[in-house]
C-alpha positions as CSV (number, residue, x, y, z in Angstrom):
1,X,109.4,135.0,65.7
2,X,110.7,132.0,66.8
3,X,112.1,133.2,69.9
4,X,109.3,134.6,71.1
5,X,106.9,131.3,70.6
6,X,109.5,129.6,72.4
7,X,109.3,132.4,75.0
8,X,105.7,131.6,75.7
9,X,105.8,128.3,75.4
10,X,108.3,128.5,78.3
11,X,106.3,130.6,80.3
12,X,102.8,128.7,79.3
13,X,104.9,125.5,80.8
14,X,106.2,126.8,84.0
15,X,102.8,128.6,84.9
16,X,101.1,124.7,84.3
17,X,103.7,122.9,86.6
18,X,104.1,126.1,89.1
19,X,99.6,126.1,89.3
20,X,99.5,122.3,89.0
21,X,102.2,121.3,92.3
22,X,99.8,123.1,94.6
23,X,98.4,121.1,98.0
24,X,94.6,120.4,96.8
25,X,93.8,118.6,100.1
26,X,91.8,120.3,102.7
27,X,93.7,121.7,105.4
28,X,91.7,120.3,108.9
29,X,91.9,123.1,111.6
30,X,92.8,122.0,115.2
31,X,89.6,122.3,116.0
32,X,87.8,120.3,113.6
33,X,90.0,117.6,114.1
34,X,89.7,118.4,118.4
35,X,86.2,117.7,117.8
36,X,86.0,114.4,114.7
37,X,88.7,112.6,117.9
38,X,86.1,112.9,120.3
39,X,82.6,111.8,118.5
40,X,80.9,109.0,119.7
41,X,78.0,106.6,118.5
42,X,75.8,104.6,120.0
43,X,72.4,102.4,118.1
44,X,69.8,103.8,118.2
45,X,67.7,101.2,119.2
46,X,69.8,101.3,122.5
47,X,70.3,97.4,121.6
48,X,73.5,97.4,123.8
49,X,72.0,100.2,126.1
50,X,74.5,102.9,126.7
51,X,77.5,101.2,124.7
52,X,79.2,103.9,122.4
53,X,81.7,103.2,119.3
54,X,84.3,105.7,118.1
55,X,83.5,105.3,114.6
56,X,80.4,105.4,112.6
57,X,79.1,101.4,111.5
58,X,76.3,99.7,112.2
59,X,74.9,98.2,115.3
60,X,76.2,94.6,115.6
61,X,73.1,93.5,116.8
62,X,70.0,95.2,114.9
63,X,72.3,96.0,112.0
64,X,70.7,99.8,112.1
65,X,73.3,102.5,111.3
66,X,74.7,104.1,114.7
67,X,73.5,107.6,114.9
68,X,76.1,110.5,116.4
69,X,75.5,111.1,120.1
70,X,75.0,114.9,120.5
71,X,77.5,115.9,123.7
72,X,75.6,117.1,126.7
């Protein structure tokens, strides 16, 4: 009897650390990340006319948020 709740407590504790050392982070496909390198933004109040910013933010001078510029 005891051998075989030591036996399942064996296995119970490999399956947890086997289950539990997976990668839980999103794997990014070349293309996603192809296209997140090359997004731009620009205000959307044009405040600094055609300027366009890598990042999202806000605009530094009407403090709106910069909207994504849709690629022609």
């Amino acid at each position: 009897m005891k051998k075989t709740i030591l036996a399942l407590a064996l296995i119970f504790g490999l399956s947890t650390v086997t289950f539990s050392c997976k990668d839980k982070e999103k794997q990014v496909s070349e293309t996603e990340m192809h296209e997140a390198q090359h997004d731009k933004y620009k205000c959307p109040m044009e405040c600094e006319e055609e300027k366009t910013y890598d990042e999202p933010g806000k605009c530094p001078v009407c403090k709106m948020d910069l909207q994504k510029v849709k690629e022609e």
